[in-house]
Each structure stands twice: as structure tokens, then as C-alpha cells.
DRENPA-3360 file (N, C-alpha, C; in nm, 2 decimals, always signed):
BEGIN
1 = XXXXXXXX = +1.24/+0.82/-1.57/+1.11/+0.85/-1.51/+1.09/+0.75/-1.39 ~ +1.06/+0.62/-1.41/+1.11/+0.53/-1.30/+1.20/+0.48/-1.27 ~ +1.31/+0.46/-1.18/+1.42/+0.40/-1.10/+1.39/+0.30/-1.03 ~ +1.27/+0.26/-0.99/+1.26/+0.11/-0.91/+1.14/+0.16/-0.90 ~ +1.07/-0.02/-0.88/+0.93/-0.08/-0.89/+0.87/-0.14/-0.75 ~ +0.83/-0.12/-0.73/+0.80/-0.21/-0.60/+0.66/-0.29/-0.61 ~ +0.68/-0.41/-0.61/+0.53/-0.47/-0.62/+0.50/-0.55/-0.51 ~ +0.35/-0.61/-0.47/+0.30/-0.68/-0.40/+0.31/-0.85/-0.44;
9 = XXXXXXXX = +0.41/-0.97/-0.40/+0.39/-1.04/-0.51/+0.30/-1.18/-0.34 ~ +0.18/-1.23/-0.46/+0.12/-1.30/-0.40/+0.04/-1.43/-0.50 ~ -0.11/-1.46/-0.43/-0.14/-1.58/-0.52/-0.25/-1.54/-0.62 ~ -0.33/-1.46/-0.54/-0.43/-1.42/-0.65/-0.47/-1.35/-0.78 ~ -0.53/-1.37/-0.81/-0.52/-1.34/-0.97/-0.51/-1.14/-1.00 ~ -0.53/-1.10/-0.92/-0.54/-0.96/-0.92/-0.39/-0.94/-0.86 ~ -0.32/-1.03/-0.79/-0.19/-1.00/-0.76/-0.10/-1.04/-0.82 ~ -0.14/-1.14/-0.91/+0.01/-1.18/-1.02/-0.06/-1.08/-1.15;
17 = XXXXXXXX = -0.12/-1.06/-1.15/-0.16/-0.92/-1.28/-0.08/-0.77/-1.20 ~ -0.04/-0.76/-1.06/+0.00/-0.68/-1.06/+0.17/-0.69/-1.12 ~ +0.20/-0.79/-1.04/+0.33/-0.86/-1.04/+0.38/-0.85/-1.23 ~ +0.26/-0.91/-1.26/+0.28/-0.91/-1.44/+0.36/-0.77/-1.50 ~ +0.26/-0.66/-1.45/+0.30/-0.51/-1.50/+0.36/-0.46/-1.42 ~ +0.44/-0.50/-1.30/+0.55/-0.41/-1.25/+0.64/-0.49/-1.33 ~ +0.67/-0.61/-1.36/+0.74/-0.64/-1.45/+0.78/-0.59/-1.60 ~ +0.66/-0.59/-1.65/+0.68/-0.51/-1.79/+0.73/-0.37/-1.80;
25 = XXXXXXXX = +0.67/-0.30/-1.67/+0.75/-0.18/-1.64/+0.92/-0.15/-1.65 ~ +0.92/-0.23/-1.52/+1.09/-0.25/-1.46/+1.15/-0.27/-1.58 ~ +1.11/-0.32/-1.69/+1.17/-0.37/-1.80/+1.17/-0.29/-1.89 ~ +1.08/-0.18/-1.94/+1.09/-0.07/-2.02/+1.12/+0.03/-1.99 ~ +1.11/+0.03/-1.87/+1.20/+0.18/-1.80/+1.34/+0.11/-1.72 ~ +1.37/+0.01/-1.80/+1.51/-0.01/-1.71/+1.55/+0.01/-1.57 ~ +1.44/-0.01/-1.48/+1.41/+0.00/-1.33/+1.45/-0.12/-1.26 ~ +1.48/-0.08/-1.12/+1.48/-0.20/-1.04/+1.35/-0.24/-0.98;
33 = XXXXXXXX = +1.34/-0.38/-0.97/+1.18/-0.42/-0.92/+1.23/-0.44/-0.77 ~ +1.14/-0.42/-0.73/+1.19/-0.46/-0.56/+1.06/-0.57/-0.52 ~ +1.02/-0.67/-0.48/+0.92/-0.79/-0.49/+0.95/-0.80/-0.35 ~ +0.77/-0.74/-0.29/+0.77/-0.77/-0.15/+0.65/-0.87/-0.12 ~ +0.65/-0.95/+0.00/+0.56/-0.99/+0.02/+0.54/-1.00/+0.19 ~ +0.41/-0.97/+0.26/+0.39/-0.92/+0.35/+0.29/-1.01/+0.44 ~ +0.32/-1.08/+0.52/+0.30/-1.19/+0.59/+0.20/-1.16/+0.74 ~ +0.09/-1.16/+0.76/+0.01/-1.11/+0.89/-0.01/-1.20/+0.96;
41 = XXXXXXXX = +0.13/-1.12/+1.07/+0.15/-1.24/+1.22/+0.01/-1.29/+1.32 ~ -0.06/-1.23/+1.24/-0.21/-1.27/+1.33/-0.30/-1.38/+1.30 ~ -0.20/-1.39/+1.16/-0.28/-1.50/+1.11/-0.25/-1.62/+1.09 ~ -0.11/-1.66/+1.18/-0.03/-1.75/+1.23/-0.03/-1.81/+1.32 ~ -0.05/-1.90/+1.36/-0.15/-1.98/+1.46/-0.02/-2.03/+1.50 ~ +0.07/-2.09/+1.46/+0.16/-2.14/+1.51/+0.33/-2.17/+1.41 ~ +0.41/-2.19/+1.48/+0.54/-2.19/+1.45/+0.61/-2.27/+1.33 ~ +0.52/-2.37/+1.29/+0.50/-2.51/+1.23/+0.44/-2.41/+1.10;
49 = XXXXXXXX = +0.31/-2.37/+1.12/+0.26/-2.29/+1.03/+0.35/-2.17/+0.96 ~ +0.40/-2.08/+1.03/+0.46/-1.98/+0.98/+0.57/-2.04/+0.94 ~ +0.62/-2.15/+0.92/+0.77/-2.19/+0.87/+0.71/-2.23/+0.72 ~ +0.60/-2.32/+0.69/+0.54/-2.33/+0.62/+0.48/-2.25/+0.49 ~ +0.42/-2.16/+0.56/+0.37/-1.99/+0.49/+0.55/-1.94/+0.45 ~ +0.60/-1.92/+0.47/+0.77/-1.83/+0.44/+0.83/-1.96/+0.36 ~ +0.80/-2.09/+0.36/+0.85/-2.19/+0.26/+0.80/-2.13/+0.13 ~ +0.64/-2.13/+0.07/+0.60/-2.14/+0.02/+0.64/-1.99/-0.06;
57 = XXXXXXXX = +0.62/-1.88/+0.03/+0.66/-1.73/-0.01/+0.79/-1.74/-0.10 ~ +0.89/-1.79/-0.02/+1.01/-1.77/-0.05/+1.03/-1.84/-0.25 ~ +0.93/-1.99/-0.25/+0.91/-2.02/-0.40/+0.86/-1.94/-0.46 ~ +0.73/-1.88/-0.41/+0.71/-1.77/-0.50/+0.81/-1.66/-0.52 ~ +0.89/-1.61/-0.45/+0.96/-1.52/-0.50/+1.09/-1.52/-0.57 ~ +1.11/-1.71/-0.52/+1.23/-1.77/-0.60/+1.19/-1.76/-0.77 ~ +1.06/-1.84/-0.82/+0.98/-1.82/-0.94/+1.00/-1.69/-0.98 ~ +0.93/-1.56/-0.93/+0.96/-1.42/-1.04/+1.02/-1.37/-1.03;
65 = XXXXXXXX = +1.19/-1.44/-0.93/+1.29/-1.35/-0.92/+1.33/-1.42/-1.03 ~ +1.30/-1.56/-1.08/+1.37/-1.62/-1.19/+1.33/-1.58/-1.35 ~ +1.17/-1.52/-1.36/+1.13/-1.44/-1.45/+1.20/-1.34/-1.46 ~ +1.23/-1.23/-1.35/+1.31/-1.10/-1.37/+1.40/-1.15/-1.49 ~ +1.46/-1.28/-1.37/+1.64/-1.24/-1.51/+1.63/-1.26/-1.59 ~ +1.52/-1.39/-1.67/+1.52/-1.41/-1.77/+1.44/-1.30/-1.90 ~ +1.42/-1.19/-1.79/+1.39/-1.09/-1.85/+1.49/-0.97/-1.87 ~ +1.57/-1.01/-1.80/+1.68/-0.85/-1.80/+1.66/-0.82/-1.68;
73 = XXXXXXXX = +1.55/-0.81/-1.58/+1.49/-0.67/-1.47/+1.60/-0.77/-1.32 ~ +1.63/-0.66/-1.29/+1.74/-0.63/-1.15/+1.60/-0.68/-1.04 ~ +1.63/-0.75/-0.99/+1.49/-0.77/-0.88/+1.54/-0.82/-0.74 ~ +1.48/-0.73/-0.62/+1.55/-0.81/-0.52/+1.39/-0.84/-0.43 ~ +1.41/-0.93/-0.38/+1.27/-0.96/-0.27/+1.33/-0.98/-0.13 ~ +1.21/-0.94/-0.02/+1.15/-0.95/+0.06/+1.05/-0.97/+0.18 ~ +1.07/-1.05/+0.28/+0.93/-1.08/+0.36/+0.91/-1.00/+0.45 ~ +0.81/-0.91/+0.48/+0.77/-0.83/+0.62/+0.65/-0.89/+0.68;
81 = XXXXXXXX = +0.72/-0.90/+0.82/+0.63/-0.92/+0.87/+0.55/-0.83/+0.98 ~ +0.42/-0.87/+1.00/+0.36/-0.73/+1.01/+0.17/-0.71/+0.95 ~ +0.17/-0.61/+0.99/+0.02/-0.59/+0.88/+0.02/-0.55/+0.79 ~ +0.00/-0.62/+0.66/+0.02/-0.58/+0.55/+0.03/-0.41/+0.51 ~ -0.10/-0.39/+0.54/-0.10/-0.27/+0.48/-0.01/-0.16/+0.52 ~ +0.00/-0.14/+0.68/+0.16/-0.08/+0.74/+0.24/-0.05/+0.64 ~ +0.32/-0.18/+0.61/+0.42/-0.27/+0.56/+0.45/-0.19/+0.44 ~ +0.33/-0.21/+0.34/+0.33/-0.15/+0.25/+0.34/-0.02/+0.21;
89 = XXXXXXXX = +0.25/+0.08/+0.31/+0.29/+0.22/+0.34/+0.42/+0.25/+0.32 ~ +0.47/+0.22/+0.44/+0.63/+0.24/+0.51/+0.73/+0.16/+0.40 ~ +0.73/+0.08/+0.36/+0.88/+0.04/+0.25/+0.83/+0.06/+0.12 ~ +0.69/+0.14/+0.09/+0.69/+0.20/-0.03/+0.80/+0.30/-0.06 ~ +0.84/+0.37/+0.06/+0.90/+0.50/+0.01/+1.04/+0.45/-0.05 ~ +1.07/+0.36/-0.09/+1.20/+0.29/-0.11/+1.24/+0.33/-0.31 ~ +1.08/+0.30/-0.37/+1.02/+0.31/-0.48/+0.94/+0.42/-0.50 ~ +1.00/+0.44/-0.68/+0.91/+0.53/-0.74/+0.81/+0.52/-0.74;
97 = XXXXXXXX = +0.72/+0.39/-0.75/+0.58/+0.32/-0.79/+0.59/+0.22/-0.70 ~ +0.45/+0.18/-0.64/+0.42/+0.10/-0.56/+0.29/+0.03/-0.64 ~ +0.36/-0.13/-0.73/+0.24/-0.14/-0.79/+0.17/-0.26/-0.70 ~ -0.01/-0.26/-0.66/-0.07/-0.37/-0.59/-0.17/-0.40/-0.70 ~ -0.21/-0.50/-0.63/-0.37/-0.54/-0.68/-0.47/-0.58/-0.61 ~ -0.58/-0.54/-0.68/-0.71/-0.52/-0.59/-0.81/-0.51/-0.69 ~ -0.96/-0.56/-0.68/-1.07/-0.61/-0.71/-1.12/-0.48/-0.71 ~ -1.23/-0.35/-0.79/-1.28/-0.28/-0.75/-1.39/-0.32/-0.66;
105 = XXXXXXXX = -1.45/-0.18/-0.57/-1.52/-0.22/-0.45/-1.60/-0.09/-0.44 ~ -1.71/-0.13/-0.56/-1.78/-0.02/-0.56/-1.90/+0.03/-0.45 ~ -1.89/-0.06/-0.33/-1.98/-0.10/-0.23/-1.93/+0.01/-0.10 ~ -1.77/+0.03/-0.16/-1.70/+0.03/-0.03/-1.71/+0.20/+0.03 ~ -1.79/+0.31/-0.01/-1.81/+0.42/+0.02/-1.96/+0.42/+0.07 ~ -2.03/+0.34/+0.01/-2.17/+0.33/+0.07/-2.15/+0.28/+0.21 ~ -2.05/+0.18/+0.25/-2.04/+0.09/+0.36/-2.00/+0.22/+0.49 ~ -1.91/+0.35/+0.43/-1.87/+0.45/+0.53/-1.73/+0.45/+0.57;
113 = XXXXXXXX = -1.71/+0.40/+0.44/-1.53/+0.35/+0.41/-1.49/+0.32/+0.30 ~ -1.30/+0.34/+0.29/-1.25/+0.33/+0.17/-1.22/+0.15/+0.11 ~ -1.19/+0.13/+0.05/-1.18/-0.01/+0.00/-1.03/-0.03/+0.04 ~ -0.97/-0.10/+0.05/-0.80/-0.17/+0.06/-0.76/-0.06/-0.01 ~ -0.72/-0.07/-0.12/-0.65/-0.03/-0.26/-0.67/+0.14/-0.21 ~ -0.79/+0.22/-0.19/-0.82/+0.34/-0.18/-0.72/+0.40/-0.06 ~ -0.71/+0.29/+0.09/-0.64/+0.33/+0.18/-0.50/+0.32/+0.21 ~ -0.47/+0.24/+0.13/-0.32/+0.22/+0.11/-0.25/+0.30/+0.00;
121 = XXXXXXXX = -0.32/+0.36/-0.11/-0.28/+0.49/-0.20/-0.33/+0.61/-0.11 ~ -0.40/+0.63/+0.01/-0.44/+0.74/+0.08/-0.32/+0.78/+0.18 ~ -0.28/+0.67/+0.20/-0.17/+0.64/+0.27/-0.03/+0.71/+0.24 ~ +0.04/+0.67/+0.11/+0.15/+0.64/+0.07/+0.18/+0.74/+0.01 ~ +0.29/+0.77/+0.01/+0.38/+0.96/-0.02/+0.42/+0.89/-0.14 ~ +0.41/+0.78/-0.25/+0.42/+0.78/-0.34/+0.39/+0.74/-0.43 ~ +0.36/+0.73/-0.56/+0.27/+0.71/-0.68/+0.23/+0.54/-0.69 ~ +0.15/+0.55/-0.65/+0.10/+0.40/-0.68/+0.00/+0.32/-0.81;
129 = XXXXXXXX = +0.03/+0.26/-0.86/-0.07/+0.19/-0.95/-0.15/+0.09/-0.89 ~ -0.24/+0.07/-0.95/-0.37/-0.06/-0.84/-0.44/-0.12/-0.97 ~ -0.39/-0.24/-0.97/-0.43/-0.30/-1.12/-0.55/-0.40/-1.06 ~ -0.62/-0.48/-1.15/-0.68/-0.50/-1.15/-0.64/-0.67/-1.24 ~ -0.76/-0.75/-1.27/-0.75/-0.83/-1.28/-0.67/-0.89/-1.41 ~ -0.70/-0.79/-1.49/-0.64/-0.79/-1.64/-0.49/-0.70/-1.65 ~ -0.38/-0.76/-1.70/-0.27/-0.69/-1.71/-0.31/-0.59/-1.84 ~ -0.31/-0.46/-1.75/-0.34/-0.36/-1.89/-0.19/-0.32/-2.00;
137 = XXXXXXXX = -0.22/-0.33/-2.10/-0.17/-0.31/-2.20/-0.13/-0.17/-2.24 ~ -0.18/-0.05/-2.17/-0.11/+0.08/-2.17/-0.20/+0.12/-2.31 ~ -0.27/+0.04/-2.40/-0.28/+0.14/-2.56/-0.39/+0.20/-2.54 ~ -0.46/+0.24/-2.43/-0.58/+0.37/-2.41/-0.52/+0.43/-2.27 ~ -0.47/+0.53/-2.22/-0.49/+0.60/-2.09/-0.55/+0.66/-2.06 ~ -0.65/+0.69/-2.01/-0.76/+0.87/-1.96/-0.68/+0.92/-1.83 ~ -0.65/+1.02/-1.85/-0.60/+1.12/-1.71/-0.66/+1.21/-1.71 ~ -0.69/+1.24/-1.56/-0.78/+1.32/-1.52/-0.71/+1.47/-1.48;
145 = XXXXXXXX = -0.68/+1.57/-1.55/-0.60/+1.68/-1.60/-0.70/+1.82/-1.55 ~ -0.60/+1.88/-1.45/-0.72/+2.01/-1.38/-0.60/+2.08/-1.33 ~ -0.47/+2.12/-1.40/-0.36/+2.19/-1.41/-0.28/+2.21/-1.26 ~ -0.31/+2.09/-1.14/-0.21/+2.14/-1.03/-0.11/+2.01/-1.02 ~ -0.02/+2.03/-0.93/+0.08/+1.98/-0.93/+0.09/+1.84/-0.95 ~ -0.05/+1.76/-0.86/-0.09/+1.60/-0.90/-0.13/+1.59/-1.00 ~ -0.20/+1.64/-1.04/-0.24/+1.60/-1.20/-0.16/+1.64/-1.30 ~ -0.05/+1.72/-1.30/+0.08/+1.75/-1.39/+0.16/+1.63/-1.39;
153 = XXXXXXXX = +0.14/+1.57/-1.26/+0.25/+1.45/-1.26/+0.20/+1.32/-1.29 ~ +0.05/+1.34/-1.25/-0.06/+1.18/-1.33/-0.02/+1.21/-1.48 ~ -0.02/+1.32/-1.56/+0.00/+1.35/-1.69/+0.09/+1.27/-1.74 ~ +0.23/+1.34/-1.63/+0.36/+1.29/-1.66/+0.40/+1.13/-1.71 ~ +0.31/+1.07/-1.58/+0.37/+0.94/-1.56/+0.28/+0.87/-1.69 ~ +0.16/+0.96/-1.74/+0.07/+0.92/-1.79/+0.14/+0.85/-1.94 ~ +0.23/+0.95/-1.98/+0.27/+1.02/-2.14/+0.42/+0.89/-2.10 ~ +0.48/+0.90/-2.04/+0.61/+0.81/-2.02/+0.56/+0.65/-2.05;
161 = XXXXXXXX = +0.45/+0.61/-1.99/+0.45/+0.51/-1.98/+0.33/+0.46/-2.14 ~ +0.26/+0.54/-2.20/+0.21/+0.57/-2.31/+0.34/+0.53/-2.45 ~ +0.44/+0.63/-2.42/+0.54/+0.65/-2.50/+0.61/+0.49/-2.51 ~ +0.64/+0.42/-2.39/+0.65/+0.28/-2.42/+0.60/+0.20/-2.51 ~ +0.46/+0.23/-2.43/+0.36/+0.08/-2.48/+0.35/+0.14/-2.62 ~ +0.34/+0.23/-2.69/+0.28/+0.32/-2.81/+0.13/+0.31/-2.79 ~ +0.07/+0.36/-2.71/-0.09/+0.38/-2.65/-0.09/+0.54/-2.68 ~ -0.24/+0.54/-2.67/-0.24/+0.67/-2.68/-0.33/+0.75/-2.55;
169 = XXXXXXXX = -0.28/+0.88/-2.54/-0.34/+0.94/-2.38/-0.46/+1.01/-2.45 ~ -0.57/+1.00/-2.35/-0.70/+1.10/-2.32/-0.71/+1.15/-2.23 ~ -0.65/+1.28/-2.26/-0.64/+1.44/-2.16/-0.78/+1.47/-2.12 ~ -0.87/+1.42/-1.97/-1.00/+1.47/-1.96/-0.99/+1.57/-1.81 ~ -1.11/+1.67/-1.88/-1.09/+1.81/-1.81/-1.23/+1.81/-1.78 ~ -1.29/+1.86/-1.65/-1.42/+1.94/-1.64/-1.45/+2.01/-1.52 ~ -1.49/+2.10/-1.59/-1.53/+2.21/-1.48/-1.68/+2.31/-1.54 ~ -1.79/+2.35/-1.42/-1.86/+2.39/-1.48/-1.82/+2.53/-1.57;
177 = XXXXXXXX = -1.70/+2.64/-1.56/-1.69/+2.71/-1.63/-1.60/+2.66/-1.77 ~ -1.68/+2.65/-1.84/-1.65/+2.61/-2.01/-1.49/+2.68/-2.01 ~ -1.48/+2.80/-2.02/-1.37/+2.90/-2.04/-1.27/+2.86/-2.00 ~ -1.26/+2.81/-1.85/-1.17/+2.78/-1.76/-1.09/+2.65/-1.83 ~ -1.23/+2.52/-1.83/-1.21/+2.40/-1.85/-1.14/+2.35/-2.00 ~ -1.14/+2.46/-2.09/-1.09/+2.45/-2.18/-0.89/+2.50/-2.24 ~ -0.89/+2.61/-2.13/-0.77/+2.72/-2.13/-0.69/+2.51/-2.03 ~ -0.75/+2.47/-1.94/-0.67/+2.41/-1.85/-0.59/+2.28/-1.97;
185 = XXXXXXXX = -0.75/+2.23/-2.03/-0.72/+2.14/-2.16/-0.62/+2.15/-2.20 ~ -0.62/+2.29/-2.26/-0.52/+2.29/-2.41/-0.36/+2.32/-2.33 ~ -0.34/+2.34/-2.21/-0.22/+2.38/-2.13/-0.16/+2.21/-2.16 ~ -0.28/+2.10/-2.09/-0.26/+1.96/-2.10/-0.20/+1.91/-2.24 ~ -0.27/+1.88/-2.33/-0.27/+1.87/-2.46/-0.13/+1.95/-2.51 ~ -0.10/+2.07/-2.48/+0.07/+2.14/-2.53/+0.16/+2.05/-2.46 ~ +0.15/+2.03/-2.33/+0.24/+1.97/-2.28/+0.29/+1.87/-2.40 ~ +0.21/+1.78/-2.37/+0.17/+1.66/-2.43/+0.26/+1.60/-2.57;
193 = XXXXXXXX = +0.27/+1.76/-2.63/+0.33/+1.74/-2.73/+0.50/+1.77/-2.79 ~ +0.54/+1.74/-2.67/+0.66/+1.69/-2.62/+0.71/+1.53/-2.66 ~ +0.55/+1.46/-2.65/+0.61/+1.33/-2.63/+0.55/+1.25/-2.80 ~ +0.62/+1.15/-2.80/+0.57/+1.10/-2.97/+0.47/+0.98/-2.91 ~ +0.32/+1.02/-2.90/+0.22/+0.95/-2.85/+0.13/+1.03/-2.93 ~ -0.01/+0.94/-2.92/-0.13/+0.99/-3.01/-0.22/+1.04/-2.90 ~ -0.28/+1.16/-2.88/-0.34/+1.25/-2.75/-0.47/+1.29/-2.81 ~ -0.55/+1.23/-2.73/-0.71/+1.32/-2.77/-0.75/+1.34/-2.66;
201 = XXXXXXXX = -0.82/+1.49/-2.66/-0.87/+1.59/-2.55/-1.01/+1.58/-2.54 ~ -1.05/+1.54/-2.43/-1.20/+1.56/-2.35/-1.24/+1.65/-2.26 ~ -1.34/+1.72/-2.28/-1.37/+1.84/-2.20/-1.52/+1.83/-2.14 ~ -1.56/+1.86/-2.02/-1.73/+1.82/-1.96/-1.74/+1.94/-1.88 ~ -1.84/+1.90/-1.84/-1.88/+2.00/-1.75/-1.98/+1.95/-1.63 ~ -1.96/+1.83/-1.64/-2.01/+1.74/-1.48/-1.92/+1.72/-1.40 ~ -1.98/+1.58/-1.33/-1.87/+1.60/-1.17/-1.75/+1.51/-1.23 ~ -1.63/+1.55/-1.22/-1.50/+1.48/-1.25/-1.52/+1.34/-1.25;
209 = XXXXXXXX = -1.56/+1.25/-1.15/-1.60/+1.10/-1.12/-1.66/+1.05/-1.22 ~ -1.78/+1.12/-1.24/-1.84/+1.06/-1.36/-1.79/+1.07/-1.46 ~ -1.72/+1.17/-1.53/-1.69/+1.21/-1.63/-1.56/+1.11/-1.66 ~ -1.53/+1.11/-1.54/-1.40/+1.00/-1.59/-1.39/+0.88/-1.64 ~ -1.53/+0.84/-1.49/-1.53/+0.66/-1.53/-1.63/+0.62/-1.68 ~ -1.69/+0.75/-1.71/-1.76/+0.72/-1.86/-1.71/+0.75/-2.00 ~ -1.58/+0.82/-1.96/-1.47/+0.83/-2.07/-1.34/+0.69/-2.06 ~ -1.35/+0.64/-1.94/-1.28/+0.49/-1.93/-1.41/+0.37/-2.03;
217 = XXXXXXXX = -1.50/+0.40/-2.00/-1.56/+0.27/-2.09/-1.60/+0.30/-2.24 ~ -1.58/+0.48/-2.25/-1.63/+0.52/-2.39/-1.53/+0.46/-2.48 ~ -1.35/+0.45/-2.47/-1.25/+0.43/-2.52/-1.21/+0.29/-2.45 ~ -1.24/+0.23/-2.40/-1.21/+0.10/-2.34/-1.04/+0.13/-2.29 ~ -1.02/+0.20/-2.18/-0.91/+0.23/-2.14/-0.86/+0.11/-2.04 ~ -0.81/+0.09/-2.01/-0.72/-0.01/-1.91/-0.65/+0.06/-1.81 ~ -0.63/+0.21/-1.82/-0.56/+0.23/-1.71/-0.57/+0.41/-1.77 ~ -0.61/+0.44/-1.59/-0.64/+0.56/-1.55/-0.53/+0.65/-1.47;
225 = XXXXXXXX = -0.49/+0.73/-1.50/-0.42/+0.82/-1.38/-0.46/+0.96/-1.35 ~ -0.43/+0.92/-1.18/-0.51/+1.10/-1.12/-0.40/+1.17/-1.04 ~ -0.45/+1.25/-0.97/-0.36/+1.30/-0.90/-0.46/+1.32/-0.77 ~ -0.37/+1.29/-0.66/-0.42/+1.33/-0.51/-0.35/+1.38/-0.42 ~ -0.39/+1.48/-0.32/-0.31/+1.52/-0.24/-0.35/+1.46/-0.12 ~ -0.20/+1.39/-0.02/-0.25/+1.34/+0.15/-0.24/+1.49/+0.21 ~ -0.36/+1.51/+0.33/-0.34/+1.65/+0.38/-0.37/+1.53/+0.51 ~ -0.53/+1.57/+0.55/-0.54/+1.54/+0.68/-0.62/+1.34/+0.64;
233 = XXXXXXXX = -0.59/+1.32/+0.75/-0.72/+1.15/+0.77/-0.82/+1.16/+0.80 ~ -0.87/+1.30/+0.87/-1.00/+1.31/+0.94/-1.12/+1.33/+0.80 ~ -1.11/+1.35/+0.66/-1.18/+1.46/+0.59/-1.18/+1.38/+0.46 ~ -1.27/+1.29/+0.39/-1.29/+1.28/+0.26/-1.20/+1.37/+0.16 ~ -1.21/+1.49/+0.22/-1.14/+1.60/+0.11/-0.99/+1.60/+0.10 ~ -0.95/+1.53/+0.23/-0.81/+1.52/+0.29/-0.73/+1.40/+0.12 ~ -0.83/+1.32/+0.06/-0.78/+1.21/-0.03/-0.85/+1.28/-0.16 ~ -0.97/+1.32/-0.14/-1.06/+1.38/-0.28/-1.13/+1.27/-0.28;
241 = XXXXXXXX = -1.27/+1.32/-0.32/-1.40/+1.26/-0.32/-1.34/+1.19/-0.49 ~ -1.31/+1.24/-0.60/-1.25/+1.19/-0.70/-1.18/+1.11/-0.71 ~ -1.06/+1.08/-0.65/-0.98/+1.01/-0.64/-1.02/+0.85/-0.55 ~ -1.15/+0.91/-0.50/-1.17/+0.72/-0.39/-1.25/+0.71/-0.46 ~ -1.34/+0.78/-0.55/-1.45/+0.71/-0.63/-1.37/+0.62/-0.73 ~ -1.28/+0.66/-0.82/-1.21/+0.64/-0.88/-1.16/+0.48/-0.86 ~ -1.09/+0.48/-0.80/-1.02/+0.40/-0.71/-1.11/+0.25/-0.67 ~ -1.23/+0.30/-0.58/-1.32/+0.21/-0.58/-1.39/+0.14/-0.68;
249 = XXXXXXXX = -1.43/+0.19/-0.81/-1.52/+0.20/-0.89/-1.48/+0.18/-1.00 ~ -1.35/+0.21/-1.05/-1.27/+0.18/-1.22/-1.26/+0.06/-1.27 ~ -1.27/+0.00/-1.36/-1.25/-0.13/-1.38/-1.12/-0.13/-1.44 ~ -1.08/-0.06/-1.48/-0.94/+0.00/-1.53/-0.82/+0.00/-1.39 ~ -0.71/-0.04/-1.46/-0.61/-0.01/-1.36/-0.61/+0.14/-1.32 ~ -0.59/+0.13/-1.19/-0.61/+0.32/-1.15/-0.42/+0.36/-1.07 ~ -0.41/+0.44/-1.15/-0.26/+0.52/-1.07/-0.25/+0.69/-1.05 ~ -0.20/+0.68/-0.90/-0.27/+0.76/-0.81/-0.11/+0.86/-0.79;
257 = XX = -0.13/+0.95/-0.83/+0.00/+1.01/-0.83/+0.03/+1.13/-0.73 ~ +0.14/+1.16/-0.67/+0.18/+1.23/-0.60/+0.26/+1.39/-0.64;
% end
């Protein structure tokens, strides 16, 4: 399912929590980690400084290239320089998963904008996870299941990485037509039973956003996956009003699939 990991590796606590679970990943899926870290030439004042900043990086990535081994995980690192978030776009495509970290920012839609985390998975042609402060533990998932191609593959990645940890998935569906939102369910839930994991099905009939982020705290989930499609940049609709609420707003790790 995964073949390589790509993480963000830095100092703060929401980025060694990322660092943490691309690690535990790389290691259960027998993946390669790829450890980037992304260096903004603007904020380099001078030559003295930037030799400094790339000392310091290079220990860090000397340190959890030296965790990899002593973990098993293949790991190669890194430095771009550049604007971060570019950076990250563009040598995501290298990896199956592009895991970061980031603080929710539930402020950041009222402000008339997406938060970090929202625009760099708005961005990126590939599945990204966006963890959060706490390395999640995988043994609750909620995926947000409405039978198209993104959300078959949030399932996917949902049930694989479930099957690891031995967590169990919460298949959540809603739509105002009952009929509909239940036929979509039970297609979710068959899948499902393919894989040797414990699955409980949620069904509403409010707005998806809500429904999701109140079935993340009903089950105390740690980590969410959805599905989104990039179309245009001009259009809210272009990322889904679901998917940035999400993103913004989960306390839960959120993975945004393609």
C-alpha cells in the first residue's frame, strides 16, 4: 500500500509527532522514508547564518536517520531550499504519503483563507496526512465514505493502516436522502470486510463537516481520512468546503487522499 514516506522533519512539537508516525509507518508498511527539510532563503540574513541553520538541520537529520536504522526503516534526507511550502508540493510527488505537521486553525476560514496544512494538501497530487500534536495510535479511524473515487481511497488507506495498528474503522456517511446514504454505507462496510479489522457504520443526515468532527470526539478517534479532489484554485469547491473544514478544525490527525 505504501512504498515511501515522505516527512517534514523539524523542531516543533507538531513536527516531531509528525516525524514520529511517518516513522512507525515506514516501518509497518516496510516503506522507504524520505526526511525532508525545507529551509526559507528569506529568512537568511546572511551567509554566517545559513551555514549555521544547515549545521544544525543536517544534526537533525543525522539523529532520525540514526532512529530509522535502529529501526529497520531505509531513510534518505534532504535540504531544499526555497519556500517551504513550494518545496513540499513539488518533491511530494516522489512519495506515496506526504506526512506534515500542523496545529489546527480553526480561525483560518473566518480570516478568508485556508490554514498551512489545508493549502499544502490543496496543493499536492498526493495523499497526505497532517498530524497533529499527539502521535496517533491508529486504534479509532472515522472516514468520511460517499462512494467516489477519493473517498474509496481515504477507505483504502483507512483499512491498511487500521489492519496494522489493529484499530478499528468508523465508516461515516450522510446525506439528506436516508435511502441513498445508507445503500452508499453498506457498499463501505462490504468492502471493509475484506480486511481483519473491527468496522462500525455511521449514518446522518446533516452537513458532512459536522457530522464528522462529532463522530471524531464521540469515539475519541486520533485520525481521520477524506477524500478530495484538486480541480480549480479559484473556487472553495475546487478543495470541498468538507475537506478545509476538516483540516482546519480536527483535533485528530486528518489524511487527505487522492
Amino acid at each position: 500500500m505504501l512504498r515511501s514516506v515522505m516527512v517534514e522533519v523539524g523542531d516543533s512539537r507538531h513536527t516531531q509527532a509528525a516525524m514520529d508516525t511517518a516513522l512507525w509507518l515506514a516501518r509497518a508498511f516496510d516503506a522507504r522514508l524520505h526526511a525532508l527539510t525545507c529551509l526559507d532563503e528569506r529568512s537568511v540574513q546572511s551567509e554566517h547564518i545559513r551555514q549555521m541553520v544547515e549545521e544544525h538541520v543536517r544534526e537533525q537529520q543525522a539523529a532520525f536517520e540514526k532512529r530509522c536504522r535502529e529501526a529497520g526503516v531505509e531513510c534518505l534526507s534532504d535540504i531544499e531550499m526555497g519556500e517551504p511550502r513550494a518545496a513540499l508540493v513539488h518533491l511530494a510527488r516522489k512519495a506515496d504519503l506526504l506526512v506534515i505537521g500542523s496545529t489546527p486553525d480553526p480561525e483560518a476560514q473566518a480570516r478568508g483563507y485556508s490554514s498551512s496544512a489545508s493549502a499544502i494538501a490543496r496543493e499536492v497530487a498526493r495523499h497526505v496526512l497532517v498530524v497533529r500534536e499527539q502521535v496517533p495510535t491508529f486504534q479509532a479511524i472515522v472516514v468520511g465514505y460517499a462512494g467516489r473515487e477519493n473517498s474509496c481511497n481515504a477507505l483504502q488507506l483507512a483499512a491498511h493502516i487500521a489492519a496494522k495498528a489493529k484499530g478499528t474503522v468508523h465508516v461515516v456517511t450522510s446525506d439528506h436522502d436516508v435511502t441513498r446514504a445508507g445503500a452508499v454505507l453498506n457498499v463501505g462496510v462490504e468492502y471493509l470486510g475484506a480486511y481483519d479489522i473491527d468496522v462500525v457504520p455511521h449514518q446522518a443526515s446533516e452537513q458532512p463537516a459536522d457530522v464528522l468532527l462529532d463522530t471524531i470526539s464521540e469515539v475519541e478517534a486520533d485520525m481521520i481520512a477524506i477524500g478530495a479532489i484538486r480541480r480549480s484554485k479559484l473556487s472553495m469547491l475546487a478543495f470541498g468546503d468538507t475537506a478545509s473544514r476538516i483540516l482546519d478544525w480536527s483535533p485528530a490527525a486528518v489524511a487527505v487522499c487522492r
